[in-house]
N, C-alpha and C positions, 0 to 999 in steps of 0.2 A: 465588388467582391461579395459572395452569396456569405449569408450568417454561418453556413458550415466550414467554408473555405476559412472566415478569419477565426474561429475554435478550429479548425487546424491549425493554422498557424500560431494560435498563442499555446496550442498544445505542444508545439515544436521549439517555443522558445522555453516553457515551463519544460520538458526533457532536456534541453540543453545547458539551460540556466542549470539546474539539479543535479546533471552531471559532473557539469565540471566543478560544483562544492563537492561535492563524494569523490571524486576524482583525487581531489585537491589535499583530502583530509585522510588520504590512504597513500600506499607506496607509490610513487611518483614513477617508479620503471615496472608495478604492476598490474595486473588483471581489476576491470571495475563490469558490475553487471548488476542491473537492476532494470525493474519492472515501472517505465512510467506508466502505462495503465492502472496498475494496482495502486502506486502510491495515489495516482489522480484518483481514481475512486473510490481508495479509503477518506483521501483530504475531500473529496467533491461531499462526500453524505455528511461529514462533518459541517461542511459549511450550508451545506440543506437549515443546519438547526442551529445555524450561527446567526449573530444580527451586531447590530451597529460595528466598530472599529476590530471585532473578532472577524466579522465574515469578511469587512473591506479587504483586510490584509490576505486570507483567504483566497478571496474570489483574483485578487492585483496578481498573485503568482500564478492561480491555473487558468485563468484568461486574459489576464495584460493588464483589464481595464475593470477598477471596482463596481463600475454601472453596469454588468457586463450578468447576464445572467448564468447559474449555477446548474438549473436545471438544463439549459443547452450542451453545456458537456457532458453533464450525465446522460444524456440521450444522446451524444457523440459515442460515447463508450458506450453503453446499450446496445451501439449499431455497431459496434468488434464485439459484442459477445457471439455474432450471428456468423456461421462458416456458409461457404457455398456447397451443395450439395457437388458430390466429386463425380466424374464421368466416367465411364466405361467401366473398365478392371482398376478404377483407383482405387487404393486403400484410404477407405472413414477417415476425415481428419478427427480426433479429438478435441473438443475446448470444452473444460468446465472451471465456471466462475462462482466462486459463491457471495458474496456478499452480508456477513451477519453482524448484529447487534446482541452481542452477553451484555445482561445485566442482572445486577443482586437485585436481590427479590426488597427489600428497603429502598430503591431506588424508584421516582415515580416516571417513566418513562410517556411523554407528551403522544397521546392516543394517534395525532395526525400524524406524528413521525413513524411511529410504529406503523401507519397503515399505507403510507407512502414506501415505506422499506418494503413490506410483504408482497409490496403490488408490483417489485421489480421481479425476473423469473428468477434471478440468483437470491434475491432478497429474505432475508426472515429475523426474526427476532429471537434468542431464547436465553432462558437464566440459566446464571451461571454464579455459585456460592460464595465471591469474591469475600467476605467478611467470615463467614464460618467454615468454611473450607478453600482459603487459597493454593496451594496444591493441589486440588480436585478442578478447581474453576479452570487454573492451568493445562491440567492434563486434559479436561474434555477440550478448552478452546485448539490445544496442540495435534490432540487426535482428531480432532474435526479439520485441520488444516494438511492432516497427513493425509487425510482422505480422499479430499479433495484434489492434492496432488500427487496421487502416487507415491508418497512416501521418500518422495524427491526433498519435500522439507520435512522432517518428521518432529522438531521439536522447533517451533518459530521461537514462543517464548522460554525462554532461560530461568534454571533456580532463582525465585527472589526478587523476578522484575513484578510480582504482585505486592504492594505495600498496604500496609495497615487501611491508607483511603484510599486504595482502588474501587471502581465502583460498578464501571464497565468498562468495552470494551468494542470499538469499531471493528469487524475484520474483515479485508478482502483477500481470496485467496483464489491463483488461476492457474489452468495446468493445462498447454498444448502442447501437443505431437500433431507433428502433419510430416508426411514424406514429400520429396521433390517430385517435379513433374520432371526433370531430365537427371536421373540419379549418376549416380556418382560409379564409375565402375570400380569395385572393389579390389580386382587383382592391380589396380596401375596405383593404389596406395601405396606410397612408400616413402623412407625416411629423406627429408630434403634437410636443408641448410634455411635460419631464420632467424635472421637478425634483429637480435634483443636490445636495448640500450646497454645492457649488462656486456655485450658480443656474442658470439651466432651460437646460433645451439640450434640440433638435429631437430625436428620433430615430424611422426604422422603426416603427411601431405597427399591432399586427394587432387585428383585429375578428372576432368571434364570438357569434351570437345563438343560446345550445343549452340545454338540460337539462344542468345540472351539479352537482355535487355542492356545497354552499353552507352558511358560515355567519358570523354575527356577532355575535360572543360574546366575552368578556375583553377590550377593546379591539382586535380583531383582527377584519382578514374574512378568510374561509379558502375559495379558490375549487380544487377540485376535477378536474382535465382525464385524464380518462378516454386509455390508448392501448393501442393491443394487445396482446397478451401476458400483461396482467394489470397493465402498468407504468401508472402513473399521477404526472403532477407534481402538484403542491402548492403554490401560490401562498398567501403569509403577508401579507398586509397591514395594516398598524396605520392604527388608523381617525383617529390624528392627524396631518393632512395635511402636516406641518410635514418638512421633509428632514433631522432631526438624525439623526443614525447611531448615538447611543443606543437611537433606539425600536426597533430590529432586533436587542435582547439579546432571546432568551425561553429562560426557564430548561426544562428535561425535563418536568417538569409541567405545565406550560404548554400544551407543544409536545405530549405525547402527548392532552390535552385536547382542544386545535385539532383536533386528525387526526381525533377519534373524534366532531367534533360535525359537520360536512356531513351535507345532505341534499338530495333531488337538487330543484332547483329551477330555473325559466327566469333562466337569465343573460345580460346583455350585457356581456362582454369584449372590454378593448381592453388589453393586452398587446404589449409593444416584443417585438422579435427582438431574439436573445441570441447573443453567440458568447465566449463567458468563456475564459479560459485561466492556467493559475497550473502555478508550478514551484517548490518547496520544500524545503529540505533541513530535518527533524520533532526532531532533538536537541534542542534547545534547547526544543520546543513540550514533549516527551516527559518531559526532564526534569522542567517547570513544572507538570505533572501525575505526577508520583511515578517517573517508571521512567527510576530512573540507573543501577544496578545491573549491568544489560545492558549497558552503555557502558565499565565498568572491567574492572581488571583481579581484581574479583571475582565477572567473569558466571559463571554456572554455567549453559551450556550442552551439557550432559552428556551430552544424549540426542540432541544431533543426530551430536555425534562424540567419540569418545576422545583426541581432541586437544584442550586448552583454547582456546575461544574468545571472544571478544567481540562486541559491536555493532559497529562503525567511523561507520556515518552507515546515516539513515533519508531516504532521498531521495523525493518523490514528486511525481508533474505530472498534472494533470488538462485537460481540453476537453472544452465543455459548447457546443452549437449547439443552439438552439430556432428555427425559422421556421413557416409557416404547416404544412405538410406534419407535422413531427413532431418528434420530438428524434433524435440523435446527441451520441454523449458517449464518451469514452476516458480511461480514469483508467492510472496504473502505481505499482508502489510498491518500490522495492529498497530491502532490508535488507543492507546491506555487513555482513560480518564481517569478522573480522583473527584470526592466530593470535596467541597469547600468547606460546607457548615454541617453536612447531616454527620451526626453522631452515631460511628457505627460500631463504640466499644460496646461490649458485652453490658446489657445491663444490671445493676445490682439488685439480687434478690430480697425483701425483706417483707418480711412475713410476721405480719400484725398478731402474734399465738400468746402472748402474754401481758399482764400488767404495763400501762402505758398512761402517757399525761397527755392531754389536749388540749391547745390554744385554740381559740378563736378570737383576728385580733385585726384593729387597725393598719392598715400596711404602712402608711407615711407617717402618723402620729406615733407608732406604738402600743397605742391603748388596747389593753387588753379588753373583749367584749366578754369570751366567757375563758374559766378553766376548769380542766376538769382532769380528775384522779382515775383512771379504769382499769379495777381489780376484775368486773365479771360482766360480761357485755351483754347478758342474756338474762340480768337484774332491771328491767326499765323503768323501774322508782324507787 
């Protein structure tokens, strides 16, 4: 198996392993939607600047195996930043990724990592007030992520997720539209029957008579929707029609099985419109899958700066739209950090303008060398 095939698949078990804690830690008969590209290349640059039992743990969830290199998936995902150029009369798909590093300006940010970030095409560095102005630091990182995606997330971070040690801030933020290559006809949209675990409730349901990619195999049908770009959704359906929220576990195996059995065949699709949306803060999911390390005060993030750092919170929100036309989707993912030791309270002014006494003295004995009384410093005998 080629180095890319198996960073597929540990990228498939890292989606699926991270699902179902998010999954797990939300309503159990609701909607879950999240961006593993995003979280993997917010966690990937972090572990770029991670080293000993920080990155281990790190690198064990986004590729299986800690010997396993960091930069290989970040150049996995590099190669989904790239869309295929689209044919004839297709409509431009859109992807734009950004990838940034805020950091306060008292923060010493390690020169290679900085220059390894800038050298990504999303990549860049820039300050952001974290100690003198949090509020401000907030509102540029959040307008920079609304920008990026269309205003699909317009406020990633929340009043007050900036604390007193915040210092910086990892953030990836990605925003595609792409339309279908066999769309959806919009007059055959209409209200169907869609059994909930909660029971059936009406919704929006599109129809589509095409060639598509198709199959029915392990208890699953696995229907195939081709869009431009190269992008393609993936519809997983368990062939037991029963609505328990059990039959929606599939393990890695499973799931890279499903993908690699379609084949193209005439389909009748009838598919509800979708507009999903989910906001999450990943600690607790992160933990539950190995990487606490990152979170204490034993990170060892080394290589991002000379200053000792931590995690503080792994925050992330996604939007997912499907209708007849195509998809739209907007994921974001900040990586909060905090200093450990640099002292970033205001410091105390004091202004030598009057009468004062001077030591010069021993530090371990005491002994005093000189003292001295100064009424006027511009007397020098």
């Amino acid at each position: 198996m080629s180095r890319q095939s198996l960073n597929v698949r540990a990228h498939l078990d890292f989606t699926v392993a991270l699902q179902d804690v998010i999954a797990a830690a939300g309503d159990p008969a609701g909607n879950t939607v999240w961006s593993p590209f995003s979280v993997a290349s917010a966690l990937a640059l972090v572990t770029r600047g991670a080293a000993g039992t920080t990155k281990d743990e790190l690198v064990s969830l986004l590729l299986g195996d800690k010997s396993a290199q960091v930069e290989d998936l970040i150049r996995l995902l590099d190669k989904a930043e790239r869309l295929a150029e689209p044919h004839g009369d297709q409509q431009t798909p859109v992807l734009e990724v950004a990838n940034t590093l805020w950091a306060d300006k008292r923060v010493r940010i390690r020169q290679a990592f900085a220059a390894a970030l800038e050298a990504m095409p999303s990549g860049s560095v820039r300050p952001a007030p974290f100690r003198d102005d949090p509020e401000g630091a907030r509102g540029q990182i959040n307008a920079d992520v609304a920008a990026t995606t269309r205003d699909l997330i317009p406020e990633l971070l929340p009043p007050g997720v900036i604390q007193a040690d915040t210092i910086a801030a990892l953030v990836n933020a990605l925003y595609l539209k792409v339309s279908w290559r066999n769309r959806f006809e919009e007059a055959a949209t209409e209200p169907r029957p869609f059994h909930t675990p909660g029971g059936v409730v009406r919704v929006p349901t599109m129809w589509l008579s095409e060639t598509l990619g198709y199959a029915r195999t392990s208890g699953w049908q696995v229907v195939v929707m081709p869009a431009v770009g190269g992008v393609e959704a993936v519809v997983l359906l368990p062939d037991d029609d029963s609505s328990t929220v059990d039959r929606l576990a599939v393990d890695a195996t499973t799931l890279e099985t499903l993908l690699d059995k379609p084949k193209r065949q005439k389909v009748s699709l009838r598919m509800p419109k979708l507009r999903l949306k989910l906001g999450a803060e990943l600690t607790d999911a992160l933990n539950q899958l190995g990487v606490r390390t990152v979170f204490t005060d034993d990170a060892d993030l080394s290589g991002i700066s000379a200053d000792p750092l931590a995690v503080q919170a792994v925050i992330h929100e996604s939007v997912l739209k499907i209708d007849e036309q195509g998809l739209e989707g907007a994921a974001a993912t900040a990586v909060m950090m905090r200093t450990l030791s640099l002292d970033l309270t205001p410091p105390v002014e004091v202004d030598v303008d009057r009468p004062f006494l001077l030591l010069v003295r021993h530090k371990d004995s005491g002994v005093v060398y000189f003292s001295a009384r100064v009424n006027d410093p511009a007397k020098t005998d």
